[in-house]
C-alpha angles and dihedrals in degrees: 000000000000137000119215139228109200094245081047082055093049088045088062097040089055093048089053098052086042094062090056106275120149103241084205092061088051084054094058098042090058102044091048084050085057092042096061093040088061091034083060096044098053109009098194087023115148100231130201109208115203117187128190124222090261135070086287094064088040087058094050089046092059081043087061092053099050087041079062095048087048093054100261119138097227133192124210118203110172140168125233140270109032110169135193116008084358097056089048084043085058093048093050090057088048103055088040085068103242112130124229115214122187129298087214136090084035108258132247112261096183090108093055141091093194150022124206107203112218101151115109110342105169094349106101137096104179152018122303111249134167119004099350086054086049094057100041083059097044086056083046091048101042087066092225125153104256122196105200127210107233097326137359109276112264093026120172098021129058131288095046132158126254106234123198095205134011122209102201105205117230089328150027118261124216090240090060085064110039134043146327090359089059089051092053102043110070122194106020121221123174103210116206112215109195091267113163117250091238094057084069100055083080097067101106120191099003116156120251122240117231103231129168095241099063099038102046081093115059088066099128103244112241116214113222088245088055108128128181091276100055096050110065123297111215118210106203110196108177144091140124132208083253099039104044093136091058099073091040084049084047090051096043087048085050096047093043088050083052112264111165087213145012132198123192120203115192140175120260109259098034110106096219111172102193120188121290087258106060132087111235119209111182110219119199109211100343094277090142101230093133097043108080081060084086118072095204138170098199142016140205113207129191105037108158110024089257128158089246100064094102107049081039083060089052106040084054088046090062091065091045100234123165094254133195103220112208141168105328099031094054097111129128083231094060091045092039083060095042094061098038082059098042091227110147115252138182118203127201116187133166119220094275096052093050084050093064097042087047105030096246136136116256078239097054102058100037076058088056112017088166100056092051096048085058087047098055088046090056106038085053108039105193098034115101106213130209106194108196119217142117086313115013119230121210115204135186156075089066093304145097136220140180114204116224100195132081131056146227088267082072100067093100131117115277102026091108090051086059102050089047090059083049103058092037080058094050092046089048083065100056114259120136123261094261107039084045093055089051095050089042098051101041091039091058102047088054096056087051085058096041081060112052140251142287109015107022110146114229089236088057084055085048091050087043088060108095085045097059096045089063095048086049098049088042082051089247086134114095123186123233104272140059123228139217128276091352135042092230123089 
């Protein structure tokens, strides 16, 4: 399954109506989706509809018509000049006898439940301003329930409304799942619209979603005469005088994602405690002596932020094993020296830590996590990213993925040390980079929603682990989104 750019979006719809569909039919099929979202939400609600002059108004135009079918007393305020599908979609309202009234000055919503919101979707290319600001903060004033076409009006700028609910038409877009459009949105629904299948093989570089379907998969199998040296053995080198929790919290996530063993290497003088279960091997000053104590398959670097991530990266690069590179780690030198030596990495930056392998601001990339996932991809051929964020991105191998698991509860220290332990397990087991990096990701998210809300302890997301396997592979896991007519995606 696909996510959508806008001009991803534009490039389907042409191909459709290129390979001979009526525009006017995918029209109706998405006012008649809103229609029923709103329809769902109040079902006797008195709706004010307000359309825009493009193919979002249009659609909310067609919306009014099928809200009048269902019962509802609906109200049109559009604006004018709508051209193509939405003019017919205008004429159709007309003959059907319901009156439009003007968009401006922005109408009084005091005698409605609800609002539907066609006026811009993925239309727009720049920041509300005048008139068309005024109205979107007097629907946001007036408190009303908005259901929203594609996107709120003004996302991803601001002012923007506040939907509700959001009926995403044929296809995800990127802005319903990051913010501030998935902030705004509310209740997500994907809306399928009757669009050929062809029309989507032109989507070109599209991201991937990470769905359970498609990952359950990829859990490594485990014999009956499997014992803890047959099924991945993690080695953890990290730790700081002032981040001794995030190695132990490295190893836990390991052991929960099914390492048979894991080893922790730490600097003298940082007080790790790892599990129980864990071996500890001190290391003074990263010169890998002890290292080669461990008979590992896989390694996680960088636990902790210390000044030593980087010699401990290179001291695990000299035994070739496949390596998740974090925090401390994260330097174009290191990856530099991963590919040069063909040994397989992860790498699982924050925003602050991509900013400094691409040249970009923190705030830059947390703007277009996409893009700089692309970008790190790019600048280091042969590394697979995983670029954390709300919601994570994966990169490489020449493809892209969004993750759709995993929640706000989840911003506290220590969350990105268990999911490195997670993905060097799974590499352990034997899983590519990249494979590895999905299931990680998707696997860990949902183990952060399986777990609650505000206030949940990564170490409670590492021991959550083994539950939310099994709900993933018994299809218990749903992604963050309904869709039409059905409740499956």
């Amino acid at each position: 399954m696909r996510l959508f750019s806008a001009g991803a979006m534009r490039a389907v719809d042409a191909r459709a109506v290129a390979l001979g569909y009526p525009s006017l039919l995918l029209m109706e099929a998405a006012g008649r989706a809103v229609a029923e979202v709103a329809h769902r939400r109040v079902p006797t609600a008195r709706v004010a509809v307000l359309a825009g002059k493009g193919n979002n108004g249009g659609d909310g135009l067609v919306a009014a018509r099928w809200l009048a079918e269902y019962g509802h007393r609906v109200g049109v305020f559009a604006a004018e000049g709508q051209k193509g599908d939405a003019a017919h979609a205008r004429s159709a309202l007309v003959a059907y006898g319901l009156p439009i009234e003007p968009l401006f000055p922005p109408p009084d919503l005091a005698g409605f439940d609800l609002v539907v919101d066609a006026l811009f979707g993925t239309g727009l290319s720049r920041p509300l301003a005048g008139e068309w600001a005024a109205l979107v903060e007097a629907v946001n004033a007036s408190g009303l329930p908005v259901v929203a076409v594609d996107l709120p009006s003004g996302v991803p700028f601001t002012p923007h409304l506040r939907a509700s609910a959001t009926v995403a038409l044929a296809g995800l877009k990127a802005e319903n799942l990051f913010a501030p459009g998935r902030d705004a949105g509310g209740e997500l629904w994907l809306a399928p619209i009757g669009m050929p299948p062809a029309a989507y093989e032109g989507a070109g570089e599209a991201p991937h979603l990470l769905l359970s379907g498609e990952l359950a998969g990829l859990f490594p199998e485990r014999p009956t005469n499997a014992h803890k040296g047959s099924v991945g053995r993690v080695l953890v080198a990290g730790g700081h005088t002032t981040y001794t929790g995030a190695p132990a919290l490295a190893a836990l996530g390991a052991y929960r994602a099914g390492a048979g063993l894991v080893f922790v290497a730490y600097p003298q003088g940082a007080a790790v405690n790892p599990p129980l279960e864990a071996v500890r091997i001190p290391v003074s000053e990263w010169k890998g002596e002890a290292l080669a104590r461990a008979k590992v398959e896989a390694a996680a670097v960088g636990m902790g932020g210390g000044p030593g991530g980087r010699e401990a990266a290179l001291a695990v690069l000299a035994r070739g094993l496949p390596t998740v590179l974090d925090a401390d780690a994260l330097y174009p030198e290191v990856l530099a020296a991963y590919r040069q030596a063909g040994v397989p990495a992860v790498a699982t930056p924050h925003p602050g830590e991509a900013a400094r392998l691409i040249e970009r601001t923190p705030a830059e990339i947390a703007a277009d996590p996409l893009s700089a996932a692309r970008a790190l991809a790019a600048r280091y051929p042969g590394a697979v990213f995983v670029l954390k964020g709300g919601p994570s991105v994966v990169a490489g191998e020449g493809a892209l993925f969004v993750n759709t698991t995993g929640n706000p509860a989840m911003a506290t220290g220590g969350m990105g040390d268990v999911l490195s332990g997670v993905i060097a397990a799974l590499l352990a087991a034997g899983l590519a980079p990249l494979d590895a990096a999905r299931l990680g990701v998707f696997w860990h998210g949902a183990a952060g929603d399986l777990v609650g809300q505000v206030g949940l302890l990564a170490s409670e997301v590492a021991n959550a682990l083994p539950g939310a396997r099994a709900a993933i592979l018994e299809g218990r896991v749903r992604p963050p989104w309904r869709v039409l007519p059905g409740e499956d995606p």
